[in-house]
VEXVEXZA-50019 format. One record per residue (C-alpha): residue number from 0; y, z, x. Coordinates in Angstrom, 3 decimals, padded with zeros to 6 digits, m for minus. Last residue first. Layout:
REM VEXVEXZA-50019
(NUM; (Y; Z; X))
...
REM end
This chain:
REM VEXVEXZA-50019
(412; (m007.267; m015.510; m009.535))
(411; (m011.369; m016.093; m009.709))
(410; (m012.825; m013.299; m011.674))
(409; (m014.963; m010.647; m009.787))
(408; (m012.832; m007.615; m010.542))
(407; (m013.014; m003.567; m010.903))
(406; (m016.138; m003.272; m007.616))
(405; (m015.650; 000.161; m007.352))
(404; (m015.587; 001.937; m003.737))
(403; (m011.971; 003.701; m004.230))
(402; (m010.652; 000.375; m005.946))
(401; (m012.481; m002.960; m004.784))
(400; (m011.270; m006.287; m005.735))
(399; (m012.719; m009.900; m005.709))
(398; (m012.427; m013.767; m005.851))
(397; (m008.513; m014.003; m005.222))
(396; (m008.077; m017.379; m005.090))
(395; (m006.187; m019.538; m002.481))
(394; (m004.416; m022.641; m003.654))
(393; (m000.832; m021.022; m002.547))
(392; (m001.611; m020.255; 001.029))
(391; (m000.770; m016.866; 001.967))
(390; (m004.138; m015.169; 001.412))
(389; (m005.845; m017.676; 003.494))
(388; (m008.985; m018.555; 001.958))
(387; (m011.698; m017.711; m000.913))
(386; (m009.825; m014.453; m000.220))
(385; (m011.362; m010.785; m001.091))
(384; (m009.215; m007.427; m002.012))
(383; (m009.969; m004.212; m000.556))
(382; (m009.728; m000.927; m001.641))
(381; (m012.822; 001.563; 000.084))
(380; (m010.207; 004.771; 000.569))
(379; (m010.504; 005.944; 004.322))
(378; (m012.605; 007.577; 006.010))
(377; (m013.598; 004.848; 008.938))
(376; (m010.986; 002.295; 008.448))
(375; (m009.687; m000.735; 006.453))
(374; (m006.099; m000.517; 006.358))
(373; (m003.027; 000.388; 003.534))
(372; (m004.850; 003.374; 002.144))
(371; (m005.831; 006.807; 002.719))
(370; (m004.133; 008.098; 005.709))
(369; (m001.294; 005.723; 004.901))
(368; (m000.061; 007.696; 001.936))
(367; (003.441; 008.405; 003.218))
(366; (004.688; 005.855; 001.534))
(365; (006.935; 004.161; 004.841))
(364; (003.093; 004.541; 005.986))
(363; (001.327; 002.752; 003.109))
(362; (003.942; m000.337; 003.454))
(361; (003.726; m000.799; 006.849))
(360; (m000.287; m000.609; 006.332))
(359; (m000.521; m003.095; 003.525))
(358; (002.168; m004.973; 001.948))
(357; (004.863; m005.190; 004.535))
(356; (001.674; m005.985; 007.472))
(355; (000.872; m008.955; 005.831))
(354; (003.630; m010.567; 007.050))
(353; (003.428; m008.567; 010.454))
(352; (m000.056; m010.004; 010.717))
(351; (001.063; m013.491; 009.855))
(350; (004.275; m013.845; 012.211))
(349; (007.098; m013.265; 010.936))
(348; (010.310; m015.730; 010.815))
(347; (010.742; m017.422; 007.801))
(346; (006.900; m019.133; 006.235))
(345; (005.555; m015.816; 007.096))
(344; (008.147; m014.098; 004.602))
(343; (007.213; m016.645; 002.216))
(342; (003.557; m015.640; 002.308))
(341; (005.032; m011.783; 001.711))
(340; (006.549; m012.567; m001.643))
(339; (003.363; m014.635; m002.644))
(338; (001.479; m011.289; m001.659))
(337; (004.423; m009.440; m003.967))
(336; (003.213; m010.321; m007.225))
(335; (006.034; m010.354; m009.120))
(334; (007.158; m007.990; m012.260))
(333; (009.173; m008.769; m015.103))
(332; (007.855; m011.988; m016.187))
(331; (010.419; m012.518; m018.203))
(330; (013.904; m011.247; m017.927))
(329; (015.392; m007.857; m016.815))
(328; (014.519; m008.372; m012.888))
(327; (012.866; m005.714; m011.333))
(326; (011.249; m005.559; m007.452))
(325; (007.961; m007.119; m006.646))
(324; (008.173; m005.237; m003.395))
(323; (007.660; m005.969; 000.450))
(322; (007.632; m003.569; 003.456))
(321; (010.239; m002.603; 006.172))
(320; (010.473; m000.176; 009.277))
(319; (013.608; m001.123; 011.359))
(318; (012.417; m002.467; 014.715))
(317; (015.732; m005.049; 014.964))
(316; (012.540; m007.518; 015.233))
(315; (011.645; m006.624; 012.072))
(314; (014.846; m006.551; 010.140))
(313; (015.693; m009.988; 011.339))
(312; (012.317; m010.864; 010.339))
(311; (012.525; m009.672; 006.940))
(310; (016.144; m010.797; 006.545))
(309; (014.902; m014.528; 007.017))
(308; (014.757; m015.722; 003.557))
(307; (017.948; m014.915; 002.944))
(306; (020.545; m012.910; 000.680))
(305; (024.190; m013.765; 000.509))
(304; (024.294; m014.441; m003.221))
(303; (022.585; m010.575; m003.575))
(302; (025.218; m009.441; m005.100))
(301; (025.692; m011.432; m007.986))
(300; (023.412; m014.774; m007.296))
(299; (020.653; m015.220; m005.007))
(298; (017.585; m015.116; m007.439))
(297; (014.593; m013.345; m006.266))
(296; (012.138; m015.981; m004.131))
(295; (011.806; m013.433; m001.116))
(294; (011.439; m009.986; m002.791))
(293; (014.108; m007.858; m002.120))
(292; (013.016; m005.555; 001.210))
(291; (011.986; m001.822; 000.631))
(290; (013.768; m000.816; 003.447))
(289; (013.387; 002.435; 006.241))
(288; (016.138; 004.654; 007.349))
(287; (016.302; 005.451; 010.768))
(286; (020.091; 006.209; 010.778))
(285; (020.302; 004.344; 013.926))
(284; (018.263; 001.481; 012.747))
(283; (020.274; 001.002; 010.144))
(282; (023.727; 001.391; 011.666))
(281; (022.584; m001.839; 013.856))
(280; (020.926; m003.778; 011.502))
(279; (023.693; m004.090; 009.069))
(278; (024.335; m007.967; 008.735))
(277; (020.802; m008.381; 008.406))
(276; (020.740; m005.462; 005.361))
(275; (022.886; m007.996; 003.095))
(274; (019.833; m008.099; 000.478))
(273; (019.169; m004.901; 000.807))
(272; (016.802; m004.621; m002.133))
(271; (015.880; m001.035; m002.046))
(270; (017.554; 001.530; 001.249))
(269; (015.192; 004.794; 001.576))
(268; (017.066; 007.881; 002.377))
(267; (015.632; 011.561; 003.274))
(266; (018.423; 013.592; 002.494))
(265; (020.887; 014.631; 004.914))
(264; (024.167; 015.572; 002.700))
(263; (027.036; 013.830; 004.893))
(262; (024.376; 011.940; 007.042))
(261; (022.787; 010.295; 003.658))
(260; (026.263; 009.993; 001.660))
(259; (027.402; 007.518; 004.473))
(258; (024.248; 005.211; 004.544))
(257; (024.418; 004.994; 000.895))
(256; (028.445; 003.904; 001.189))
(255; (027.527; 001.637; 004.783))
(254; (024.546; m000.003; 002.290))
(253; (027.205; m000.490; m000.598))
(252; (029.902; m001.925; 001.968))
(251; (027.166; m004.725; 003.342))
(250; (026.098; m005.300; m000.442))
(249; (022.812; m005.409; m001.634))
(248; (022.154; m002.025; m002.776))
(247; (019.073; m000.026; m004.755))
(246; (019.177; 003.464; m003.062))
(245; (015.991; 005.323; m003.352))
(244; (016.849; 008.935; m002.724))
(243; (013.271; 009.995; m001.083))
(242; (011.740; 013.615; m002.603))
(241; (010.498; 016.802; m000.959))
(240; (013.426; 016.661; 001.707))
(239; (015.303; 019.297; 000.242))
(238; (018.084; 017.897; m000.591))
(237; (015.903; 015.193; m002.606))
(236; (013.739; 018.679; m004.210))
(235; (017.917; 020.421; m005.352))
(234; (017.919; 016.170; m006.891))
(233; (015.079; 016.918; m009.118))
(232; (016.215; 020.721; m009.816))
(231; (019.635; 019.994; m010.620))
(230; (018.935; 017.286; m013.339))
(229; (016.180; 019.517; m014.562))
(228; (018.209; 022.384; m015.092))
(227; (016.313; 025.611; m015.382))
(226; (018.994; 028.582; m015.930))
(225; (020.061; 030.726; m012.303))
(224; (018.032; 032.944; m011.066))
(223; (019.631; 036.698; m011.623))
(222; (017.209; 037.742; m014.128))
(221; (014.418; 036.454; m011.925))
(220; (015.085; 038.797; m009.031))
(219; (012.878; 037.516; m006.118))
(218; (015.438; 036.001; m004.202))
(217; (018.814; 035.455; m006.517))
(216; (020.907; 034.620; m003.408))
(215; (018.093; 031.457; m002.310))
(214; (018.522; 030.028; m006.217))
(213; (022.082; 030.644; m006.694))
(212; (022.397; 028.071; m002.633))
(211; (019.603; 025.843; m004.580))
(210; (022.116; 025.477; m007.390))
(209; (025.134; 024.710; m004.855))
(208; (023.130; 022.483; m003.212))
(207; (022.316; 020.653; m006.421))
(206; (025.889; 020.856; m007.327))
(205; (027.713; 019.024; m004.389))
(204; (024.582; 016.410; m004.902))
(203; (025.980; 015.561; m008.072))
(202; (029.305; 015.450; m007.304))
(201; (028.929; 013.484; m004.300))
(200; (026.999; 011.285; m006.649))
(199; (029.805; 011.004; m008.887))
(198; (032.485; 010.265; m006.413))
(197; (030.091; 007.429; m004.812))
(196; (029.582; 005.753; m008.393))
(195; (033.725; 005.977; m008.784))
(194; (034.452; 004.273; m005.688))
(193; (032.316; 001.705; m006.346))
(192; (034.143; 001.103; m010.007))
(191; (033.653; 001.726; m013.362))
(190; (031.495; 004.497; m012.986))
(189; (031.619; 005.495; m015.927))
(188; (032.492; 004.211; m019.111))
(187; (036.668; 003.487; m020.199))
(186; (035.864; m000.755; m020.463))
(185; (032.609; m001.488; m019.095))
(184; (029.914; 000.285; m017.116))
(183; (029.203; m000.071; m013.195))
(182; (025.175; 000.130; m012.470))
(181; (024.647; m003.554; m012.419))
(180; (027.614; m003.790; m009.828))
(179; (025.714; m001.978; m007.240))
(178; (025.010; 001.348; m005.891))
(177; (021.937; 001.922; m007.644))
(176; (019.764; 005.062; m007.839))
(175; (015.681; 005.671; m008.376))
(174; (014.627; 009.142; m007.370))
(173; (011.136; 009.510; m005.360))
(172; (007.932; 010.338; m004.959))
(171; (006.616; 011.956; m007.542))
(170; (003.262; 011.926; m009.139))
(169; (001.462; 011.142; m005.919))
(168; (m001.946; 009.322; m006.239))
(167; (m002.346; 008.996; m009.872))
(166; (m004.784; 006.354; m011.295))
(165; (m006.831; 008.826; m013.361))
(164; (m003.959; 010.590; m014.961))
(163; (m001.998; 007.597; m015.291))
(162; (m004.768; 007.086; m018.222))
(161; (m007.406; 004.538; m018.593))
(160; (m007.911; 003.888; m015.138))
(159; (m007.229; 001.470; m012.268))
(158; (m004.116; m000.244; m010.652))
(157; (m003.247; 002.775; m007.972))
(156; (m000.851; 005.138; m008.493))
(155; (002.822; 006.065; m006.439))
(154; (005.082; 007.628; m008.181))
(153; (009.832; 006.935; m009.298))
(152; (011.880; 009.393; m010.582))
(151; (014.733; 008.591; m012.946))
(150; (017.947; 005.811; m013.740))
(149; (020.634; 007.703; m011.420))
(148; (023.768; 005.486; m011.212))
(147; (021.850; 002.950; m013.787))
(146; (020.395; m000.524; m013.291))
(145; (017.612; 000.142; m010.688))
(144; (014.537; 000.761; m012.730))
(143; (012.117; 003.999; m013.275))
(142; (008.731; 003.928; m011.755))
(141; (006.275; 002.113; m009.493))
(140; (004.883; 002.369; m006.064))
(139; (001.681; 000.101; m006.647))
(138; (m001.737; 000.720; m004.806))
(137; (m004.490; m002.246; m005.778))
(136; (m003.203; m005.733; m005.698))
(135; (m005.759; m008.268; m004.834))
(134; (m004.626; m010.783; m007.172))
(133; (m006.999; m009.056; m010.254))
(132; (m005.148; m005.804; m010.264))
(131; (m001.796; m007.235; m010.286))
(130; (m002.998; m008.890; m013.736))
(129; (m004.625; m005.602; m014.675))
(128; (m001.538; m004.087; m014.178))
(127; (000.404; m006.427; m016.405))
(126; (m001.647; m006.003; m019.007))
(125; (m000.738; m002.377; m019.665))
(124; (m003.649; m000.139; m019.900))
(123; (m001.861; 002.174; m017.148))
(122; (000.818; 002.509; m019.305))
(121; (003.692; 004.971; m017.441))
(120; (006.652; 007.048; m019.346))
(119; (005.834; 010.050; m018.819))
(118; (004.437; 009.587; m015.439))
(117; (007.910; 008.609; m014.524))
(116; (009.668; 011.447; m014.422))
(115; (012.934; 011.865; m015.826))
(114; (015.081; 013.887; m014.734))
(113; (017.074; 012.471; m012.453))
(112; (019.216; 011.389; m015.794))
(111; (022.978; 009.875; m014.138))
(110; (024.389; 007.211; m015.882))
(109; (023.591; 008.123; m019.664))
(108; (022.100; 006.235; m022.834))
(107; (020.766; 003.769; m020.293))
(106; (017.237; 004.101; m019.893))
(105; (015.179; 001.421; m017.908))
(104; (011.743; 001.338; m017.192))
(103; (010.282; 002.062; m020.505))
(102; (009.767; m001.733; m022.151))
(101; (006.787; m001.545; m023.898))
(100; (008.279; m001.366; m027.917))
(99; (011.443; m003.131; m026.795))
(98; (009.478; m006.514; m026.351))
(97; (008.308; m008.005; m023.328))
(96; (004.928; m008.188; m024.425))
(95; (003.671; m008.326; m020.318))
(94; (005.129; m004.338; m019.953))
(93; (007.595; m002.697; m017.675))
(92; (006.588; 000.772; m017.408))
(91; (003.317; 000.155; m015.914))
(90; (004.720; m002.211; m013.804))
(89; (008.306; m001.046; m012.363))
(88; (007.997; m002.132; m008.938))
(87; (008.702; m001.038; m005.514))
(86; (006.151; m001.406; m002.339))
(85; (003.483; m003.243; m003.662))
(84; (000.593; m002.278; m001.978))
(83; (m002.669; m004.716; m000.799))
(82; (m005.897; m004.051; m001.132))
(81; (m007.146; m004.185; 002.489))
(80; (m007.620; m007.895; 003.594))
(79; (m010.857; m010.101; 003.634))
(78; (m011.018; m013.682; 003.803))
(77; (m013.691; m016.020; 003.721))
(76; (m015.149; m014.050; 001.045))
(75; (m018.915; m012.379; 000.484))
(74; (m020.063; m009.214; m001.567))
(73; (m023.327; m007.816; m000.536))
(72; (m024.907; m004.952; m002.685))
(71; (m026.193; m002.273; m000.727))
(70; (m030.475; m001.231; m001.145))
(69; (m030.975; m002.955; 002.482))
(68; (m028.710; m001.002; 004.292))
(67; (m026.144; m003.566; 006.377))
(66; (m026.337; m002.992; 010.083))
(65; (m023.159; m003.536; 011.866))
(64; (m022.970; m004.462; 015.362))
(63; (m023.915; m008.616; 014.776))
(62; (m021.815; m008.505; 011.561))
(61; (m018.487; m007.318; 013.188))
(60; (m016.927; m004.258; 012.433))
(59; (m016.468; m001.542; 009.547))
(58; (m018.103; 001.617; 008.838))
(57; (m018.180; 004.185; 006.393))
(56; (m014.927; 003.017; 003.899))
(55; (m014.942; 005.252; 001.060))
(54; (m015.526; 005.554; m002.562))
(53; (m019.738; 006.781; m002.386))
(52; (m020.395; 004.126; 000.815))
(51; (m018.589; 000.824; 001.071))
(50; (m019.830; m000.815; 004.378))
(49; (m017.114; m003.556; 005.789))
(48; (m018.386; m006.389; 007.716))
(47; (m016.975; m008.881; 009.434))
(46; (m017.596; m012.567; 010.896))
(45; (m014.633; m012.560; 012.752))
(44; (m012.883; m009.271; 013.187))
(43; (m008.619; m009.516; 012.960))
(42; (m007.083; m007.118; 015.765))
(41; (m006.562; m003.859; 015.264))
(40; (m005.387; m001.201; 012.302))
(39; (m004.878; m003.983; 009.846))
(38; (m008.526; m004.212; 008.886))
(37; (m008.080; m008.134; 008.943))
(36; (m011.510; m009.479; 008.123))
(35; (m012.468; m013.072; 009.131))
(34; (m015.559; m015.038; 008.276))
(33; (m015.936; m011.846; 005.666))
(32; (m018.712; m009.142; 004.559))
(31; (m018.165; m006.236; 002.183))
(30; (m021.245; m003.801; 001.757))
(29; (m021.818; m002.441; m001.092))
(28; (m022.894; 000.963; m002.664))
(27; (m020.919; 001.625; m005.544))
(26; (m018.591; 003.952; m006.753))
(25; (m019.338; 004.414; m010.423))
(24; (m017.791; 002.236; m012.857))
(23; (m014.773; 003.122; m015.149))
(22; (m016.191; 004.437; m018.406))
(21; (m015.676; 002.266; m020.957))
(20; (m019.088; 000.989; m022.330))
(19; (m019.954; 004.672; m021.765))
(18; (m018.285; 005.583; m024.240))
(17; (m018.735; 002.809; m026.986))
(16; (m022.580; 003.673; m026.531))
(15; (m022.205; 006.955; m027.037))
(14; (m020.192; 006.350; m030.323))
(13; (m022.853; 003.857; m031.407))
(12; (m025.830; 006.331; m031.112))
(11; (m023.643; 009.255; m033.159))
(10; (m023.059; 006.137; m035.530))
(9; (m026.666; 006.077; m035.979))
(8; (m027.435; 009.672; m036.300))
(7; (m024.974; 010.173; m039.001))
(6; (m026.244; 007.187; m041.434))
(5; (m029.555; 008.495; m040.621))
(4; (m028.537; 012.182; m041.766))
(3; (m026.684; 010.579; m044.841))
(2; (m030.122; 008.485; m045.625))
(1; (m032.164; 011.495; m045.615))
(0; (m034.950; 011.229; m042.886))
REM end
């Protein structure tokens, strides 16, 4: 063989090699057993067992009525939980380096920008979503930041895969807007004021309706539609009901203001942060808007200075429909991990179950994804996470994580 030829066929051998070093694992075979197992869709099961088959969960229940095959692979914990979901973050577009080169979730060149999606913008080799990964973390609603009147759309993806791509579960979910003091400008900008950030929404929802009313009178005729606009089109799909306005606002009067636009224009509303939401549970509840809840330990100062660590339970027992982010805060670490967010919620007022509950099925079904996620049942996605102990207590380690049947970590967190 000519040496050029060899030379060739070598590196062809190392180039295979390199790919399927890092291909993501096929779905294994395995069979999940715990001392206790909290499927989230009954009561706890002592001395469970969860069986893994191709991706999805194909039975689950206690070890003396579950056969385990004799080819699966047995993983053990003291503690099983579904993977758990983080309700609101920005990882992915957020990054560990902190540095302007992998920092995408905030764009402030103008106050209003709908338009921008954020699978365009997501890393899904970022560090910090292996590092969620790894503490049991395994479905992450995640997008563009609070901090502007209308900062972009917001997805839902799981904490796997090279490419957003292959994490993707719903590409759009919602559209990312604060009605707080971090989205009022200085000096001459707009919105300057509260009133000011409610005028311009009105505005901008006046429009969208009046593009989707050109749209309906055009019909088929596509020389009489009216020219693409993204700005108009994103917020024509919130009118519509297709996607959530997320309303970052801590405030008492900035909650009544989103709660206000919401049976004016009758969009489906989802109140972030709320750190003054107790105070409100009344007109809550009656609009039957659900909250992504502030997580516990963020700082009380600005806005949220009247925040507490009892809102969740307050919230809870008003029957209002919560779950638990990370959240965004522009300094280091930028992003949380929201079980240590939930154990403090346990430590204020819920019980364990419902605790859990805000990052698992609650969560999944204020998503809209809890038919494949958010429990461990018959059908659904195989993602669970796997306790050397109580999740909530501090000196617990995660010891393992499954994603759609793949085993993706074993290290102790």
């Amino acid at each position: 063989m000519k040496r050029s030829t060899l030379r060739l066929f070598l590196l062809s051998i190392v180039a295979c090699g390199a790919l399927v070093s890092q291909a993501t694992p096929a779905a294994a075979q395995v069979a999940v057993r715990g001392k206790i197992v909290h499927t989230m869709a009954g009561d706890p099961i002592a001395d469970g067992v969860v069986i893994v088959t191709d991706g999805k969960i194909s039975a689950v229940g206690s070890a003396d009525q579950i056969a385990i095959p004799e080819s699966y692979r047995v993983l053990q914990a003291a503690v099983v939980t579904p993977g758990l979901i983080d309700a609101h973050s920005v990882v992915g577009l957020g990054g560990m380096d902190n540095q302007d080169q992998d920092q995408e979730q905030l764009e402030s060149s103008k106050p209003i920008q709908p338009g921008m999606r954020a699978v365009d913008a997501y890393n899904a080799k970022d560090p910090l979503v292996e590092w969620l990964r790894r503490m049991g973390i395994t479905t992450v609603h995640t997008g563009h930041a609070p901090g502007e009147l209308i900062s972009g759309q917001t997805m839902i993806v799981k904490t796997v895969g090279n490419t957003v791509e292959d994490a993707l579960i719903t590409d759009a979910w919602g559209v990312a807007c604060t009605l707080s003091a971090d989205a009022q400008k200085a000096g001459t900008q707009s919105p300057g004021t509260r009133g000011k950030m409610i005028s311009m929404l009105r505005q901008q929802l006046i429009e969208a309706r009046e593009y989707l009313a050109k749209q309906a009178a055009a019909g088929g005729d596509a020389s009489k539609q009216p020219s693409r606009n993204l700005r108009l089109e994103t917020l024509a799909r919130v009118l519509q009901g297709e996607l959530r306005l997320i309303v970052t606002a801590d405030r008492g009067q900035d909650i009544a203001s989103a709660l206000r636009l919401q049976e004016e224009f009758k969009f489906p509303l989802v109140l972030d942060s709320a750190a003054e939401s107790y105070t409100m549970t009344e007109e809550i509840k009656t609009a039957g808007v659900p909250v992504f809840l502030h997580p516990s330990m963020y700082r009380s100062v600005g806005d949220r200075e009247n925040m507490s660590f009892e809102t969740a339970a307050k919230l809870k027992a008003a029957g209002i429909p919560i779950a638990l982010q990370s959240g965004y805060e522009n300094y280091v670490p930028k992003t949380r991990v929201a079980l240590f967010e939930a154990a403090i919620t346990a430590a204020n007022g819920l019980s364990f179950r419902d605790a859990l509950a805000t990052i698992t099925i609650d969560a999944a079904t204020i998503l809209g994804i809890n038919d494949r996620v958010g429990s461990l049942e018959v059908g659904k996605d195989a993602d669970l996470a796997l306790y050397d102990g109580d999740p909530f207590e501090y000196t617990t380690h995660c010891i393992g994580v499954l994603i759609d049947g793949k085993v993706v970590s074993e290290e102790v967190r």
